[in-house]
Structure formats: structure tokens, C-alpha cells
SEBAFI-606266 format. One record per atom (N, C-alpha, C): residue in one letter; x negated, z, y negated. Coordinates in steps of 0.05 Angstrom, whole numbers, plus 5000, padded with zeros to 4 digits. Atoms other than C-alpha are relative to their C-alpha. Example, Ala and Ser with C-alpha at 12.3 -4.5 7.8 and 13.67 -1.06 7.14 Angstrom:
! SEBAFI-606266
A498250005024;A475451565090;A498250004976;S501649995024;S472751435021;S501550144978;
//
This chain:
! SEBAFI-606266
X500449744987;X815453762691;X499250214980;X501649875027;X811154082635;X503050134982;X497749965024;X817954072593;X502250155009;X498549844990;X822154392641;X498850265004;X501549784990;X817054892656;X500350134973;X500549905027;X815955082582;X501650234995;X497849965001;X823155362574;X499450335023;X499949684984;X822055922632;X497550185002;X503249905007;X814656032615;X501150144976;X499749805033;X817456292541;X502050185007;X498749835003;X822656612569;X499650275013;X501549834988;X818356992612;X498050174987;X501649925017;X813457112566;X502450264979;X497849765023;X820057482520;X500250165008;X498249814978;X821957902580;X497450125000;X502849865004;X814958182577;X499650114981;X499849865023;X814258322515;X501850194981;X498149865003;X820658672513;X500450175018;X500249674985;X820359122577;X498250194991;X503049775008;X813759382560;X500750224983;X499149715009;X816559762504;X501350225006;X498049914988;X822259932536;X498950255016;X500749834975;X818860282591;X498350144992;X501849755014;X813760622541;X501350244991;X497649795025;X819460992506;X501350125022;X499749864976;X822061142573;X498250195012;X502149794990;X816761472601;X499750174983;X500649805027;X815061842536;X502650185003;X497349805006;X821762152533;X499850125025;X499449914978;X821462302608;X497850244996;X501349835002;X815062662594;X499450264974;X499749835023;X816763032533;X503250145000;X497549895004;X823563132548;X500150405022;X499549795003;X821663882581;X498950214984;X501349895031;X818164072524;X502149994984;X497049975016;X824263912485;X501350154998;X497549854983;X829064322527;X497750364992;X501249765003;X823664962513;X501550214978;X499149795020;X825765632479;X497550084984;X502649925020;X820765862416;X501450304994;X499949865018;X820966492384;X502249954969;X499650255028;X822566012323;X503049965006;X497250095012;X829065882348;X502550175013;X498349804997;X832866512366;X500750054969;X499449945020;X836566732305;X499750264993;X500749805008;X834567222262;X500950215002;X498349835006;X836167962261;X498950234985;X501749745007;X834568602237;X501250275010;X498849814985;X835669312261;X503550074984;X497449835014;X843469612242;X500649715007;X498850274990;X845468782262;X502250005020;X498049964977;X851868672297;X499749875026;X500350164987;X848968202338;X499450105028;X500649794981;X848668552405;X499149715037;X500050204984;X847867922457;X499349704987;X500150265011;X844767212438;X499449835035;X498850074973;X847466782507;X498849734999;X500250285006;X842866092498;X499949835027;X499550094970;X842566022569;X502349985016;X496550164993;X849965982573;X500750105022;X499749784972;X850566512638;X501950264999;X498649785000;X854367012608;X503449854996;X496750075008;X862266922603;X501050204985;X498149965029;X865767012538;X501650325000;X499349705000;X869567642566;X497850135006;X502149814990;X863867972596;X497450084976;X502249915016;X859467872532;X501550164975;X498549855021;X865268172490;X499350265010;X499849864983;X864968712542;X496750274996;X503049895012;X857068842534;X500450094972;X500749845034;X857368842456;X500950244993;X498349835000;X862669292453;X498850335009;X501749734991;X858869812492;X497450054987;X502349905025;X853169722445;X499550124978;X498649985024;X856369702390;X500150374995;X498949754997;X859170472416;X497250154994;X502549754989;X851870742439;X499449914973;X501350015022;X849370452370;X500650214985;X499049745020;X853270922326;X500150265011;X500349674983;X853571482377;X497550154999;X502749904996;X846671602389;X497749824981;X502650205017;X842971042340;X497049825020;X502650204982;X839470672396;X502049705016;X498750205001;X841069982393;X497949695032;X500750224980;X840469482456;X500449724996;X498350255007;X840968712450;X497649855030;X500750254977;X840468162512;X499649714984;X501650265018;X836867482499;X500149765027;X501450104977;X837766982551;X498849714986;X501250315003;X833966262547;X500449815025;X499550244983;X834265602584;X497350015021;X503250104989;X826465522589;X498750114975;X502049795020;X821365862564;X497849734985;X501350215010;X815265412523;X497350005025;X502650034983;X809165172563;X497850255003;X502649725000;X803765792574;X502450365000;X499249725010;X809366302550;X501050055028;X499049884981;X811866812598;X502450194989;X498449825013;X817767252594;X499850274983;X500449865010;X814067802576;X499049984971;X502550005016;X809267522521;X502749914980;X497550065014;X816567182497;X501450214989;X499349755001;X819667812494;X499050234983;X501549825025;X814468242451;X499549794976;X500750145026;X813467622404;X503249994980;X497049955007;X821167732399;X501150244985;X499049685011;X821668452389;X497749914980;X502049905026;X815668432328;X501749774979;X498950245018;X819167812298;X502750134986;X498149825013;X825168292296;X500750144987;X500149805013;X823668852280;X495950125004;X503250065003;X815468782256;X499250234990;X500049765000;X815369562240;X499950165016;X499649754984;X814370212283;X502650144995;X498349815006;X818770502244;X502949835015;X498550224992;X824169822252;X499950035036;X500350104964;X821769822330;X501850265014;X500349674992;X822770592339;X502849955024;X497649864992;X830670602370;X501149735007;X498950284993;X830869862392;X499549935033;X500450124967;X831169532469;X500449724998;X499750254997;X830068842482;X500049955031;X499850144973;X832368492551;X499849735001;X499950234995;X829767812562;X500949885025;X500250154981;X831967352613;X500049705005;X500750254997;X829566552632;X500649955026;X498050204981;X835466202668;X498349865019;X501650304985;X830265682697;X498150275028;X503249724980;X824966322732;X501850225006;X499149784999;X830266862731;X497450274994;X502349905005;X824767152700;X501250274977;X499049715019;X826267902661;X497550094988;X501749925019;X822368222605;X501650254996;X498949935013;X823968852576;X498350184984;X501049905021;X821369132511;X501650274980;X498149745009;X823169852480;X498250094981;X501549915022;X820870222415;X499350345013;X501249644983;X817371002422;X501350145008;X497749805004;X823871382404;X501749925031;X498550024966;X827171052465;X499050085024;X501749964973;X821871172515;X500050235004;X499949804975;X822971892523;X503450065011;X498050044990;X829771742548;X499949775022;X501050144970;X828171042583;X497049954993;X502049994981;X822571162611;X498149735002;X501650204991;X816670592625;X501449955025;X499449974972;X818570712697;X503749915009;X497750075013;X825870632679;X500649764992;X500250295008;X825669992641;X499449825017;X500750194979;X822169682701;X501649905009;X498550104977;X826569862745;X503049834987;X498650055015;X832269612693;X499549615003;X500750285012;X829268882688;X499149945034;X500250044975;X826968822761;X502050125026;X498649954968;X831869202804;X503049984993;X497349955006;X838469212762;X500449844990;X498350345017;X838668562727;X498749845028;X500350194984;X834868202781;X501350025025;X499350024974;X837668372846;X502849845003;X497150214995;X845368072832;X498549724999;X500750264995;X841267462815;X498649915026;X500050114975;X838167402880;X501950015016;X498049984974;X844067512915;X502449724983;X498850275010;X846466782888;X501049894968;X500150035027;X844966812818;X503250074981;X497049875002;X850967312806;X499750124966;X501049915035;X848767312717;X503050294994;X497549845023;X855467652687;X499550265019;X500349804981;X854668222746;X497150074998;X502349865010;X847568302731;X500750104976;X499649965029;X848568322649;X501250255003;X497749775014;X854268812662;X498750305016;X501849704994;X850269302709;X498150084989;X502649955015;X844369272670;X501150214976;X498649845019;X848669452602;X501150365013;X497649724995;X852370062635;X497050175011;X502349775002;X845770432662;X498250024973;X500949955016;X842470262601;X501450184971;X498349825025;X847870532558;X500050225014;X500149684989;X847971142609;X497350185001;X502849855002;X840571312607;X499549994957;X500849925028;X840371222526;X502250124984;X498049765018;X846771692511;X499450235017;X499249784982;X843572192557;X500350075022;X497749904977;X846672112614;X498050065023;X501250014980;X843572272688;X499549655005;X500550324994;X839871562705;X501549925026;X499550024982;X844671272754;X498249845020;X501950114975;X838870842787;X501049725008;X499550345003;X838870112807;X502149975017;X498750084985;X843669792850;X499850035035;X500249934973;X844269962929;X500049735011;X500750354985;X840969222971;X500750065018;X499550044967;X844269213038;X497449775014;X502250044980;X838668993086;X502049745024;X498950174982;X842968353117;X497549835003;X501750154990;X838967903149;X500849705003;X497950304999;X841367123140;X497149825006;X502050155000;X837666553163;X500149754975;X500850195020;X834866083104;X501749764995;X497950194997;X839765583081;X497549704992;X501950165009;X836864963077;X500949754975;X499250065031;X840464783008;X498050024981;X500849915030;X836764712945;X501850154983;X498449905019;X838065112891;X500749804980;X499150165029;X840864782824;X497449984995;X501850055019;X834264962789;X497849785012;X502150114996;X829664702842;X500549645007;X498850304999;X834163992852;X499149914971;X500050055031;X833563972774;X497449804999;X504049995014;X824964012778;X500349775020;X500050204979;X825563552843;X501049714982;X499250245021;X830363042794;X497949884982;X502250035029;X825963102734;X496649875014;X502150124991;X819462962782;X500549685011;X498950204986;X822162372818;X500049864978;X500150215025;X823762072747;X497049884987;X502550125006;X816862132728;X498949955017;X502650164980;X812861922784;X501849664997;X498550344989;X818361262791;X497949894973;X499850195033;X817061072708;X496750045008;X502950065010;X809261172718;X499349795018;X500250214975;X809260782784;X501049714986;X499850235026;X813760232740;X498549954981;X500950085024;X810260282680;X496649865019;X501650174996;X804160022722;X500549705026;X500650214995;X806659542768;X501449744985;X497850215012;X812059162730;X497849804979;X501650095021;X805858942680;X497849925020;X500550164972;X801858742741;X501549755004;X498950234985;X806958332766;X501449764983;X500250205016;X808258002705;X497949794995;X501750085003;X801657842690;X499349755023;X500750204973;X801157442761;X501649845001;X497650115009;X807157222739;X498849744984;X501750135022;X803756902682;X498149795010;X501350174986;X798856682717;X500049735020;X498450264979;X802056252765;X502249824984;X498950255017;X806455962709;X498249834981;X501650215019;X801155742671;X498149865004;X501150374994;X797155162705;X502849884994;X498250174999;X803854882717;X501049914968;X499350075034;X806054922641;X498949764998;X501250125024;X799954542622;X499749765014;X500550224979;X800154022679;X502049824991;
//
């Protein structure tokens, strides 16, 4: 008996000593993997003012024509009037950061001058929060306005996105009043909300299925990681009188 037993006692004993890691490195990655996925400062690419770079798309929301479409009109107000706009979207912002605090650590990293800041606009936006920032140097503000900019980042980039996360149709209204309030023009003003009334769908969104996925993974692997080593152990236990019998 002893000799038959031996054989599934060691092989039990292997299987133990080989999930365990398994399921450490699992969990670790589960819990590090949205820290991973985070946007830094650190890893937008560099620019400086007079840069052709008029759109950096990391959040992957804009479409290919529509961001030709934006630059193009930047590109115009740049040399026309010397006040240069650029959009920034991200995936996910880093732990503590906010879009705003992202957003000015963005513009100084840019352009780390008054002088550099003077005739610049920054538009942040974080795919995951639909979260908007927007950052402007002195020379721009008496054209847009504090009051202006707000409404720019809260009523004209955000409202297509609540109306089913409509990005390329935000980006492109946003661009066209902002190119019309910094060549000048009369501020055409945010977008007109029709007042429909719908009752609540009871769909998740993408993002919040995502956080729902990503939670579910970790609670399962911490729930595993403590009973599977439990139930070994009792495991153990109960094989080994018999072994030695």
C-alpha cells in the first residue's frame, strides 16, 4: 500500500509546488496590469512650439480622416494668426493623476517657458473617464477666454460623447470653434442638447464591462490564490498517514 501510495503522494506534492507559482505571477500581473496600461507625461512624445505635430491619438478614437482633417485646420490657424492648438487623447490616466493636473504637467513639459506657453492650447482627453482638460498660454486668453475654454472642454468636446461616445464628432466640433474663436471669429458657442427624455438602458457601457472584467479577475485569483493552497495542504494531510502506513 505504502508503495502505491508514494507515487501519487510525490506527484501531488509536484502539482503544488508548481501551481503556487503559477498563480503568484498570475495574480501579480492581474494586479499590476492597470498600472501598466497608464498614460505618464513621460510617454507622450516630445514637442516644441512651431512642431507639426498637431494631434497625438493614443487612445485610438480619432479616425485617420478626421485627424488629417483637424491638423490641417491647425496647421492653417498656425500660420495665419500664430496660435497653435494640439489634441492629446490617452487610454488611462496614472493612479492620483487627473486630467487636469495631466494636462498642465503636459503643457510645461512642452513648452516650460511663458514666452514658449504664450500662443499655445492644449486639449486633453481620457478615453477610460471621458474626462477633458484644457490648458492655454496668456496671448490666447484674450481671445479664448477662461470662460470659453470651459465651455470648449465641457460643453463641445463632451456633449457628442455623452450622446454615445460620438469621439471623431466631438474632436471635429471642438477643432472648428476653436479655430473660429482664435482667428477672430464671433464665438459660435457650444453645441445645441435636445432635451429627449429616454429611459436608462440597462446595457453596460464598454468601459464599465471592462472595470467589471478586470474586478472579477481579481477577486477570482485572490479567492484561488487562497483556497487552492488550503486544499492542498488537507490534501497533504490526508495523504500522509497513509504514505507512512
Amino acid at each position: 500500500m505504502k508503495q502505491l501510495l508514494n507515487p501519487v503522494f510525490r506527484m501531488k506534492t509536484i502539482l503544488v509546488r508548481l501551481i503556487l507559482p503559477v498563480l503568484t505571477v498570475i495574480l501579480a500581473s492581474s494586479l499590476f496590469a492597470t498600472s501598466a496600461l497608464a498614460t505618464g507625461v513621460y510617454q507622450i512624445p516630445s514637442l516644441t512650439a512651431g512642431d507639426s505635430t498637431w494631434v497625438i491619438d493614443q487612445g485610438e478614437v480619432i479616425s485617420r480622416i478626421n485627424e488629417g482633417q483637424i491638423s490641417s485646420s491647425f496647421e492653417n490657424l498656425a500660420k495665419q494668426s500664430g496660435k497653435e492648438v494640439r489634441f492629446v487623447t490617452i487610454r488611462r490616466l496614472d493612479y492620483g493623476e487627473t486630467p487636469e493636473s495631466f494636462a498642465q504637467a503636459l503643457f510645461e513639459t512642452w513648452f516650460p517657458t511663458p514666452e514658449a506657453q504664450a500662443n499655445q492650447t492644449l486639449l486633453v482627453l481620457d478615453t477610460v473617464t471621458n474626462g477633458t482638460a484644457i490648458i492655454s498660454g496668456e496671448q490666447v486668453k484674450s481671445l479664448l477666454t477662461d470662460e470659453i475654454a470651459q465651455s470648449v472642454a465641457e460643453e463641445t468636446l463632451a456633449a457628442p460623447l455623452r450622446d454615445g461616445n460620438k469621439y471623431n464628432q466631438a474632436f471635429l466640433d471642438a477643432s472648428d470653434r476653436l479655430v473660429a474663436v482664435l482667428s477672430g471669429e464671433p464665438d459660435p458657442g457650444p453645441p445645441q442638447i435636445a432635451d429627449n427624455v429616454q429611459v436608462e438602458g440597462t446595457f453596460k457601457k464598454a468601459e464599465e464591462t471592462d472595470k467589471g472584467n478586470a474586478t472579477a479577475w481579481v477577486v477570482g485569483l485572490l479567492i484561488a490564490a487562497t483556497i487552492i493552497p488550503m486544499a492542498t495542504y488537507y490534501i497533504y494531510l490526508a495523504v500522509q498517514p497513509s504514505s507512512e502506513g
